[in-house]
N, C-alpha and C positions, 0 to 999 in steps of 0.2 A: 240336592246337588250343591256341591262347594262352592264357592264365590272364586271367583278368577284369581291369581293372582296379580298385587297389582305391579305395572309395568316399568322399566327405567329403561330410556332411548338413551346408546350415550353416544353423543356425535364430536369425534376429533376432527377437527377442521383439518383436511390436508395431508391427513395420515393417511401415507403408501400402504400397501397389501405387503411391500420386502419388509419395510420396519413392522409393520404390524406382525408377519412371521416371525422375525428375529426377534422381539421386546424381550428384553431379560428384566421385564419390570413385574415386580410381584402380584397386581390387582390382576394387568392384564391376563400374563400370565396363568394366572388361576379361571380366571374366565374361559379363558382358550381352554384349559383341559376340562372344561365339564360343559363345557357348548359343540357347535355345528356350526362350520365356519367353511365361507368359500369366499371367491374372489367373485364381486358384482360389476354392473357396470355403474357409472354416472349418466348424466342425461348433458346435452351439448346448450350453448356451450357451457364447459364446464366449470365453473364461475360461483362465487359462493351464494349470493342471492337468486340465483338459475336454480340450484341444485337443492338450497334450504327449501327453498318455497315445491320441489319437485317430494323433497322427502314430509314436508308437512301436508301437500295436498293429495299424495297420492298419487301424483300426474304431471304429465312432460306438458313443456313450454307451453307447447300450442293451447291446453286449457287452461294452463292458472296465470299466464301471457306476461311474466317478469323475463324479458330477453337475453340481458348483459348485466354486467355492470355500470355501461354508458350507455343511451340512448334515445333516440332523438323521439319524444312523444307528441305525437302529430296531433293528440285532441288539443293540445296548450300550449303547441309549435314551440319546443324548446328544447332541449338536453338535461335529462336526467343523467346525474353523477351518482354514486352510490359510493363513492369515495376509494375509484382506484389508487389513490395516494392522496397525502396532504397536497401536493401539488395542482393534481386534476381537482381537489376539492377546490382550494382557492380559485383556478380556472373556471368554476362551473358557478361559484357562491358558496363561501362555507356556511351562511345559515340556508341557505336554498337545499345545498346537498344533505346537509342536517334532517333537514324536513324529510326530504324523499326520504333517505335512508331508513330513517326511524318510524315516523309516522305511516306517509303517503304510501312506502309500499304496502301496507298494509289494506291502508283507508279508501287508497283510490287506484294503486298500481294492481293490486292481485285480482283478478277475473273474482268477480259473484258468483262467477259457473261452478269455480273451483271450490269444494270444502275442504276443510283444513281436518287435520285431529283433533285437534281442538272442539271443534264445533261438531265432530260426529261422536264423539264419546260425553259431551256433555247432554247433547240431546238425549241422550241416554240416560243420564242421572247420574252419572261419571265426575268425579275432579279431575281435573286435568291441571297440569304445572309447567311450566316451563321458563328456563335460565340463559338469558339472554341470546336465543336463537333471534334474527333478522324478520322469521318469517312468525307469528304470533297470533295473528286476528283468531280473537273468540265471540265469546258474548258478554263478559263480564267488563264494566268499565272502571277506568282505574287511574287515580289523578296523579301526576307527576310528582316528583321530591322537590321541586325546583318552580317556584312560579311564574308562573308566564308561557308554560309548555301546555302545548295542548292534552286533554286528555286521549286515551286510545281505548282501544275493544277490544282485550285477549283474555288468556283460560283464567280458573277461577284464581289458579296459583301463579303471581306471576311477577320475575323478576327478569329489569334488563339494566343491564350494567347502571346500578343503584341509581337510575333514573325513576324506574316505577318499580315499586316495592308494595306486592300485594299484604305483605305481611312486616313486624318488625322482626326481626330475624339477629339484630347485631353484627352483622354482617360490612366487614372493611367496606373502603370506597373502593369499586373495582377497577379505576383507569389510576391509580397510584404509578403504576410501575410496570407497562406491557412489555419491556422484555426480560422481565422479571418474573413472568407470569402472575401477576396481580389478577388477571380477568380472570384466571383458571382458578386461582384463591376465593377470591369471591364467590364461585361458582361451588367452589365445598362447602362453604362457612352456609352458604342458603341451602344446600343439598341436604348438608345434617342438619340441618333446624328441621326440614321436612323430612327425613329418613325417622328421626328422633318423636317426631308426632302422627307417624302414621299420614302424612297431610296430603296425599293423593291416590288417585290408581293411575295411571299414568305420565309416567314424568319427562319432557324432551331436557337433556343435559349436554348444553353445548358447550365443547371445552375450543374457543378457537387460537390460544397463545400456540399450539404446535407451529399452526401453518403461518403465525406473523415469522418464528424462528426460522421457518425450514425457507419462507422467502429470502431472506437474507443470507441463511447458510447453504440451502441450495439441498433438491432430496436427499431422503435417507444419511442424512448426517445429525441433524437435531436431534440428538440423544437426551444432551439435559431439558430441552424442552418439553420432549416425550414421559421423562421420569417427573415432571413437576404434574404433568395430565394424570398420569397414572396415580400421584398421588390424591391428587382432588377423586381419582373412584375409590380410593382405599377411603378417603374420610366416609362414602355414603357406607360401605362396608362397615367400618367401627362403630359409625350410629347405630348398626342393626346389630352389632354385637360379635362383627367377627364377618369373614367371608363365607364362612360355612352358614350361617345366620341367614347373612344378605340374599343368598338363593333359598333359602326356605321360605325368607318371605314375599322375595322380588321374582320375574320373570326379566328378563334383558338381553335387550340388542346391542351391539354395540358397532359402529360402523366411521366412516368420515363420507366426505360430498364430495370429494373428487381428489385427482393423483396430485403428481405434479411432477417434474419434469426438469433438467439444467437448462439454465439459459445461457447460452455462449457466440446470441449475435442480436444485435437489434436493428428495428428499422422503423419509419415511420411509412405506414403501408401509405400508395401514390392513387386515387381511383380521380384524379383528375380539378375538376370543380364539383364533382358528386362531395356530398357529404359520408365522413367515415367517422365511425364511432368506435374505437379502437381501446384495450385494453388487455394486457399480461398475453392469451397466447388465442384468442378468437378478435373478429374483427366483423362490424357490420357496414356494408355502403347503400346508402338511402339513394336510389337512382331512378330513373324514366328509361335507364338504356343498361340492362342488367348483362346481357350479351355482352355487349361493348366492355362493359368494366370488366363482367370475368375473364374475357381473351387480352386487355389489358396488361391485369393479374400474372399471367400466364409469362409475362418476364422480369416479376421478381421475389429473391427468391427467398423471401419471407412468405410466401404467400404457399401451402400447400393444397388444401381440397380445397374450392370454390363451388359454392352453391347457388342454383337460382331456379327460378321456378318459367317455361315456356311452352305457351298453349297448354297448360293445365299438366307440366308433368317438371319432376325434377329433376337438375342437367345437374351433372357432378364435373368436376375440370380438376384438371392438374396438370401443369407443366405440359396444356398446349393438349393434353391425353382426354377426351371426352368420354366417358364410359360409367353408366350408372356401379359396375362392380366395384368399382374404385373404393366403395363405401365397405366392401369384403373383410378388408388388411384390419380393419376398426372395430372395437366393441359397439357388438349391437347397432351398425353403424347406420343402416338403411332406415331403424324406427328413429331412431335419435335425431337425423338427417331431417329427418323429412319432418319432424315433430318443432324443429327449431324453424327451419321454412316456413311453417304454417302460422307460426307465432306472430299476430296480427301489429303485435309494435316491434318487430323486427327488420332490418331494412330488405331492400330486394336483391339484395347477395352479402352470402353468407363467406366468410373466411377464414379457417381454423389452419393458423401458423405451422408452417415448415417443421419438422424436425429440427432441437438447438435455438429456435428463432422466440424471438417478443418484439410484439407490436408496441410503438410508445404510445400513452395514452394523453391525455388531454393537454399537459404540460411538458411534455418529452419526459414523463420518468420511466425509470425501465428496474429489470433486477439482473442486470448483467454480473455473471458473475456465481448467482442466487441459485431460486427455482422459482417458479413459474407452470399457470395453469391454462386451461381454458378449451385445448382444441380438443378434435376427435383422437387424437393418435393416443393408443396403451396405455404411455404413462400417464398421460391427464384425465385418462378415463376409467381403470381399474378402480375401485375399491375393497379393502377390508369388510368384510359381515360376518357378525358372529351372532345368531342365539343360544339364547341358555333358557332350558324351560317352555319354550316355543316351538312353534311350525321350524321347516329349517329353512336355512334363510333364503329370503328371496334373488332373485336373479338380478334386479336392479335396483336401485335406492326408490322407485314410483312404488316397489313392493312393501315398503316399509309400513304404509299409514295402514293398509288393507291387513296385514300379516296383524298387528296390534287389536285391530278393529276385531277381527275375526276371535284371536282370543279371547275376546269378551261377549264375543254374541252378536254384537253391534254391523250393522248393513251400514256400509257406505252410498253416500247418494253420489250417483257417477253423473257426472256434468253433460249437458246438452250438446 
């Protein structure tokens, strides 16, 4: 029996399902016409460290239990930042936020329940690689570029923004120039070094300068940021000797972790003396009186679905409207819903922004003007999926680690 093919994930931060259709970019392009490609959902809310750690574990909020971007961690009574902005970083501690982001969510944020790909394809006698995705923990450890930084636990390959470099690769510094697309450069320049040695069967390839662009430009307008992504796939392509090449010897997904959305009003959401943990377009309030705060909610008008949990069942609100259907109008809206509810460091009401609307986050930043992610509604929720050589794609990004898995044989261990 032949040996699998081995695999390349490639995740654009942020990339729409409309731009993904329309790319007149040659990689993607070419992938598109020789894959199986549908519009997926995201998981809530829709947030890059939610959604990364949703497509590395296989699983929604409630088991691999990374909530937001911001949020109040009750075992160490404090506010985790993951760095909604420089600003929220400074507000929260920049080496504090540092840490979360980088290390902690890995070390101590992401549920043990949860396995990662990483960790079900090594068990396996699998390599596994991955390029500066957020979400990482493997088994392999691997010491910083930079002394004084802790060491971490990820796959056998493994690089993040030329902080830990499991290999020498010659590979640029990758924060030279993010809107220049530096992080996505970097991500080629390590991509061929392993395209060119054969040096995995599995590879997560995260490209995220689309969605630093498309915040500032606001959806479906970041073209030249689009064309810089596309070209970081055309380098793993040329390593393999061409595109025609790269499918004979790769299988590939290609997808992004959530939509995004114009932001054309901001507010800083009001839930009283409750604490809120607020960020881009979902919002969480830490409360004893969750009733109270969602009919609060209910007059203003940033605030659209409100979630909460009562006598063991979940209340859905909008605009004064009580009615579990409400979750109808939304992708996949009822699992999503109730999967971010159950999410044990989440607060006890949930808030995913108005249509047009962003929540300010720790510093009053906002992307007015932009685009913006985070709530249940379409555009923050749709995704791109495309395979080539694979199953055909899965229905929601939780499908991604199992669809991988399965092509090689490999049983996932499904969490308690």
């Amino acid at each position: 029996m032949a040996k699998p093919k081995p695999v390349v994930l490639i995740v654009i931060d942020g990339l729409t399902p409309s731009m993904f259709e329309a790319a007149d970019t040659p990689a993607i392009r070419f992938l598109a016409q020789h894959g199986e490609y549908r519009r997926s959902a995201s998981v809530f809310p829709s947030l890059t460290p939610v959604c990364l750690a949703s497509i590395a574990t296989g699983s929604y909020p409630d088991v691999h239990e990374i909530p937001h971007l911001v949020w109040w961690y009750r075992k160490e009574r404090r506010i985790v930042e993951y760095g909604s902005s420089f600003g929220a970083a400074r507000a929260a501690g920049i080496t504090r936020t540092l840490r979360d982001t980088v290390i902690d969510l890995n070390a101590k944020h992401l549920s043990r329940g949860a396995e990662t790909i990483y960790e079900a394809l090594e068990s396996a006698g699998l390599t596994t690689g991955a390029i500066n995705i957020t979400c990482y923990r493997g088994s392999h450890r691997h010491l910083p570029t930079i002394p004084g930084v802790p060491a971490v636990n990820g796959p056998k390959r493994f690089f993040f923004y030329s902080l830990y470099e499991s290999d020498r690769t010659g590979a640029p510094m990758a924060v030279r120039n993010r809107a220049l697309g530096s992080i996505d450069a970097y991500a080629a320049s390590v991509g061929r070094w392993l395209v060119t040695r054969d040096g995995f069967d599995a590879l997560v390839y995260y490209l995220p300068d689309y969605d630093y662009a498309s915040h500032a430009a606001g959806p479906d307008t970041a073209h030249e940021a689009l064309a810089r992504s596309d070209a970081a796939i055309s380098e793993l392509m040329d390593a393999a000797g061409g595109p025609d090449a790269f499918l004979e010897r790769y299988a590939v997904v290609i997808c992004s972790d959530h939509g995004q959305s114009r932001v054309e009003q901001v507010a800083r959401l009001d839930a009283g003396d409750d604490l809120v943990t607020a960020s881009n377009r979902a919002a969480m309030v830490y409360t004893e009186t969750p009733r109270a705060v969602a009919e609060r909610l209910d007059a203003q008008p940033a605030a659209g679905i409100v979630l909460f949990e009562e006598d063991g069942q979940m209340i859905v609100r909008r605009d004064g409207d009580e009615d579990i259907a409400l979750l109808d109008a939304v992708p996949d809206g009822h699992t999503r819903a109730a999967a971010a509810l159950r999410n044990p460091n989440a607060g006890e009401v949930l808030v995913s922004a108005a249509p047009g609307w962003e929540f300010l986050d720790l510093a009053g930043r906002h992307h007015l003007g932009g685009g913006s992610h985070g709530s249940l509604e379409l555009a923050d929720s749709e995704v791109p999926m495309l395979t080539v050589g694979l199953d055909p794609p899965p229905a929601s990004i939780t499908g991604v680690k199992g669809l991988i898995a399965e092509h090689f044989g490999v049983s996932v261990r499904r969490a308690a």
